[in-house]
Structure formats: structure tokens, C-alpha cells
N, C-alpha and C positions, 0 to 999 in steps of 0.2 A: 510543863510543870508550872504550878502558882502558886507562890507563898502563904500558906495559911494563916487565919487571920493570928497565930503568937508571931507569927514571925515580924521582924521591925519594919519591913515593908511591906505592909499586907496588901495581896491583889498582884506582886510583879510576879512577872512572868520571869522565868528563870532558864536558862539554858535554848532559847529558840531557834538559836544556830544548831541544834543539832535533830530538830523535826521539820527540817528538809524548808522552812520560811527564806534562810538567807537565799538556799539555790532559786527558791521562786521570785523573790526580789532580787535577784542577777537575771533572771527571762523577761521579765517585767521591765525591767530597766533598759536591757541590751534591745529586746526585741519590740518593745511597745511605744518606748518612750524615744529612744534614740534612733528607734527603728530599724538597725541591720539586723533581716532577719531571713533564717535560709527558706530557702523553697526549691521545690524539682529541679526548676528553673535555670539557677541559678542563684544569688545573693540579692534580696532586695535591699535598697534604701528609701523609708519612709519615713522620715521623722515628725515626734509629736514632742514639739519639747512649749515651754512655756514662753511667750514673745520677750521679755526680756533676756532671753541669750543670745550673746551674737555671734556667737561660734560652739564648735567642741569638737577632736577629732579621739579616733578611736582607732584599734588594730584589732583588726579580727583575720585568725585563721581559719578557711575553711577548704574543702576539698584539697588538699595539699596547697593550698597557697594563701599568702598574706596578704591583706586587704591593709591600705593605709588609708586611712580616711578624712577628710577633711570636710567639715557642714560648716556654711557661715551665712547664717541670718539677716543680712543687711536690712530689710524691711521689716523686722519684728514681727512675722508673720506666727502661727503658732503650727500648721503647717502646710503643707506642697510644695515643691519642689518644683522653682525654673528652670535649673540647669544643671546638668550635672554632667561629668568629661570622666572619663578613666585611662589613664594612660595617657592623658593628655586627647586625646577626639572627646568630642561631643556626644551624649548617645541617648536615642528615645527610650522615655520610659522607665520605671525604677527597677529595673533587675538587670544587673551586671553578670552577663553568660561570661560559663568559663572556657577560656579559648588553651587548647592543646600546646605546653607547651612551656605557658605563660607564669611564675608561680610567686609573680610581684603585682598587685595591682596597688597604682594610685589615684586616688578616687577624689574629686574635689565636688560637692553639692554645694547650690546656690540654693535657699530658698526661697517661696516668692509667689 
């Protein structure tokens, strides 16, 4: 809805939290820009954030378990991914498979 030109703000958009904007600026945000995003696969991590950040972690539940997360920037890259460990091992690749059993993961990405 959009204020009609009597109203004292004319042109604002009124109420867009509830025509489904916020839910798509939460996919946008989780799965684009911060990049954990699900697949068949498993969980990928790909982030696209802007080179001034030099961290940010995040908790995402997915397939019955919690992802803890941790991305840290050190080269102000904007993105790719050097390194990245779960559980503490090292592992190729940006998708974190889910292992039978498991229903903790901690995630630490380097980017770079």
C-alpha cells in the first residue's frame, strides 16, 4: 500500500512487512550475501559480503542440526573462500555434508 498524495507522507509505502518483502530480504541477505545456503548436498558456504568486513558469524539450523558459524575476512576480499574447517578438520570445497549422527557443527571460513 502507498500513501496517497492527502496523506502527510505522500509516496511511502505503508505496511511492506506484511507483502512477503521482509521474508525476501531475510533469503537475500542469509543466502546471497552471507552466503549459507542449503542445497541437496548439503549446506553451502559462499559469502558475498562487501571488503570492509572483517568478520560475522551466524547460527543456522538445518536438517536437524546447528551450524555455528564463523567468516573472517582478513584480506578484505569481497569473496572466495581459502579455508574453511568444520569440527575443527579442514574440508574441500564449500558444502558442508551432513554426517549421521552429528547435530553440532562448528564452522570456521577464512576468506581469501
Amino acid at each position: 500500500m502507498i500513501a496517497g498524495k492527502d496523506a502527510p507522507k505522500h509516496g511511502e509505502a505503508k505496511n511492506s512487512w506484511l507483502t512477503g518483502t521482509a521474508a525476501w530480504t531475510f533469503v537475500n541477505v542469509s543466502q546471497y550475501i552471507l552466503g549459507i545456503r542449503p542445497s541437496f548436498d548439503g549446506l553451502e558456504i559462499d559469502p558475498c559480503i562487501c571488503s570492509e568486513m572483517d568478520s560475522f558469524t551466524a547460527t543456522r539450523k538445518y536438517r536437524g542440526a546447528t551450524y555455528h558459524i564463523t567468516v573472517n575476512n582478513p584480506n578484505h576480499v569481497e569473496k572466495g573462500i581459502k579455508k574453511m574447517r568444520v569440527n575443527g578438520k579442514e574440508i574441500q570445497g564449500s558444502c558442508i555434508k551432513a554426517v549421521e549422527g552429528i547435530t553440532e557443527y562448528y564452522v570456521e571460513v577464512i576468506m581469501g
